[in-house]
C-alpha positions in Angstrom: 26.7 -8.4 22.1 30.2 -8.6 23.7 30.3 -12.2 22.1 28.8 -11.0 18.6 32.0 -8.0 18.2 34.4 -11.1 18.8 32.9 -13.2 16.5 32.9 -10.6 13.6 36.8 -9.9 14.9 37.5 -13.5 14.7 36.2 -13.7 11.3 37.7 -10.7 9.5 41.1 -11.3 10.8 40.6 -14.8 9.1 39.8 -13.4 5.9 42.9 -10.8 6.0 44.7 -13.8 7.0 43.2 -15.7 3.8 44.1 -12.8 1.5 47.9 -12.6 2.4 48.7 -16.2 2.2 46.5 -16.7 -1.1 49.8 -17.0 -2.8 51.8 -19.3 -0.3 51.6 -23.3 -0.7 48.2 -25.5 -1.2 48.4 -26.9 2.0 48.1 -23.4 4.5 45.5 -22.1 1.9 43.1 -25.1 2.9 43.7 -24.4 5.9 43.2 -21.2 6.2 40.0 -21.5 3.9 38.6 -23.9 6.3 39.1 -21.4 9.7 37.4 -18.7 7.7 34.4 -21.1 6.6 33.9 -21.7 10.6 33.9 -18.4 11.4 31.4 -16.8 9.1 29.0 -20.1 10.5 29.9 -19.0 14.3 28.9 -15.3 13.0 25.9 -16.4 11.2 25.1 -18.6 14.5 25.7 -15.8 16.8 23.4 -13.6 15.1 20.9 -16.3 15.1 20.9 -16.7 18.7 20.6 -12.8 19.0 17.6 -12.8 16.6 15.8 -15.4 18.8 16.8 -14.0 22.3 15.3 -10.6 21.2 12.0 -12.0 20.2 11.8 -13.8 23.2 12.3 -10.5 24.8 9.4 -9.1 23.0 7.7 -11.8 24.1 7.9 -11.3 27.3 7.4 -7.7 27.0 3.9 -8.0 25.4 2.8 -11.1 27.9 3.5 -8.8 30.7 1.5 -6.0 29.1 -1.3 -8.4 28.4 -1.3 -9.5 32.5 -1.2 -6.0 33.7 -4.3 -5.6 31.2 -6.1 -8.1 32.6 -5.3 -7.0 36.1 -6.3 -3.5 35.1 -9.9 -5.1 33.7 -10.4 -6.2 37.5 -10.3 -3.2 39.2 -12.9 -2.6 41.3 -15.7 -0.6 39.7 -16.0 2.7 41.5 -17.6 4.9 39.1 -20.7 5.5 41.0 -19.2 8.3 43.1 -21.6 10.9 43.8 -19.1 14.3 42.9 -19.1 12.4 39.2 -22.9 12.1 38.9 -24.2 15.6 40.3 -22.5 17.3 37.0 -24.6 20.5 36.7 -25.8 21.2 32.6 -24.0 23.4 30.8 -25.7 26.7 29.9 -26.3 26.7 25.9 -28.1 29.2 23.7 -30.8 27.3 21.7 -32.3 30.1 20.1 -32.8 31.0 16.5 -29.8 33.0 15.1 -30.8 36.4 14.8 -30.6 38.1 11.2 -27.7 40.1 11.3 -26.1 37.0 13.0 -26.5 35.5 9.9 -25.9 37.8 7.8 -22.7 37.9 9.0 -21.9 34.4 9.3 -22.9 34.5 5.4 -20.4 37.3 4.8 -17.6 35.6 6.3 -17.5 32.7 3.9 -14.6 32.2 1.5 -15.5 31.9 -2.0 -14.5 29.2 -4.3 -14.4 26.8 -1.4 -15.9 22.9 -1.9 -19.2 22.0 -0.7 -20.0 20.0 1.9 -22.5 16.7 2.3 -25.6 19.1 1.8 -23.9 20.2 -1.4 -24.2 24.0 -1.3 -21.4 26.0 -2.3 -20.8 29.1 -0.5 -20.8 30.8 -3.8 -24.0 29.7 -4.2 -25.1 31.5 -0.7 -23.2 34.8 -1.2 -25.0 35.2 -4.4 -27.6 37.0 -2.5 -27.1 37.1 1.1 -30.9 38.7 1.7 -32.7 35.1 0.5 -30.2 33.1 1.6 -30.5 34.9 5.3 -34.5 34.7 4.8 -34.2 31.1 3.7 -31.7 30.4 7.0 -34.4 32.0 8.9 -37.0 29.6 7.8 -35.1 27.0 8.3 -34.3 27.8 12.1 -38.3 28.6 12.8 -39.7 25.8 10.8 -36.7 23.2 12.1 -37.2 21.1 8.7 -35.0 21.0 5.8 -37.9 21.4 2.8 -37.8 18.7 0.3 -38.1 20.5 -2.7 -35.1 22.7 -2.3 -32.7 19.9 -2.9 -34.2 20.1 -6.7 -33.4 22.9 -8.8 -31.4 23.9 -11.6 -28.6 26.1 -11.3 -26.7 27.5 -14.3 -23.1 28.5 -15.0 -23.7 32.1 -16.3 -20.9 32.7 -19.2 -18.5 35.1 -18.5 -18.5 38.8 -20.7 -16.2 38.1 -23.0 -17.7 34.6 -24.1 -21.2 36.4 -24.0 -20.2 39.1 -26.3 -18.2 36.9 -28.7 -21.4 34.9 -28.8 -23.3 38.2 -30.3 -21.5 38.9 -33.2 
């Protein structure tokens, strides 16, 4: 780097130099267009040299990663420790939702929201939270989703204004 700084110093006080003598003989003008050629090449070489010198640094860097990978790979396996194994099961509560539980989880939902992979807006639910609850409930006793209530037609119902427009 220390190299690199000189370099660029070298070369800048060449092209000053070139500037100020531009109007001096033929002669020191060659000359001084020649030392300014050679030291933009021993800048553009310089930076060269430091291009390749830190790739081969990343080089290195990732082939020592890549060792200490492979010596991590051939670690001894010591997973069959007993205190790992003799995890006691968790405690979870596999029962049916109770009504109001979901009538409440009903309530909670945000309207306008998109729906999800089973394509049911929430709107669609808070409608009327008493069949969606019952239907929830079958659900959760039966443990199948029913074919047929994926088909069904449901209609946009007009808002007053366009319904009494429509009237007269």
């Amino acid at each position: 780097m220390v190299e690199q700084s000189f370099v660029v110093e070298n070369r800048t006080e060449a092209k000053n130099k070139n500037s100020r003598i531009e109007h001096e003989g033929q002669a020191d003008k060659k000359q001084n267009q020649k030392e300014y050629s050679e030291c933009i090449m021993a800048v553009r070489r310089s930076i060269r040299k430091d291009k390749r010198n830190s790739v081969e640094t990343i080089a290195s860097c990732a082939q020592e990663a890549a060792d200490k990978n492979d010596k991590m790979n051939t670690l001894p396996d010591n997973t069959d420790l007993p205190e790992i194994l003799d995890v006691p099961e968790m405690q979870m509560n596999t029962q049916a939702p109770s009504r109001e539980q979901i009538c409440q989880a009903l309530q909670e939902l945000k309207w306008g929201k998109a729906a999800g992979n089973h394509m049911i807006t929430a709107d669609v639910l808070k409608i009327d939270i008493n069949i969606a609850t019952d239907m929830m409930l079958f659900l959760f006793s039966e443990e199948k989703f029913p074919g047929n209530w994926t088909e069904g037609i449901i209609t946009k119902v007009p808002k007053k204004e366009i319904y009494e427009n429509a009237k007269t």
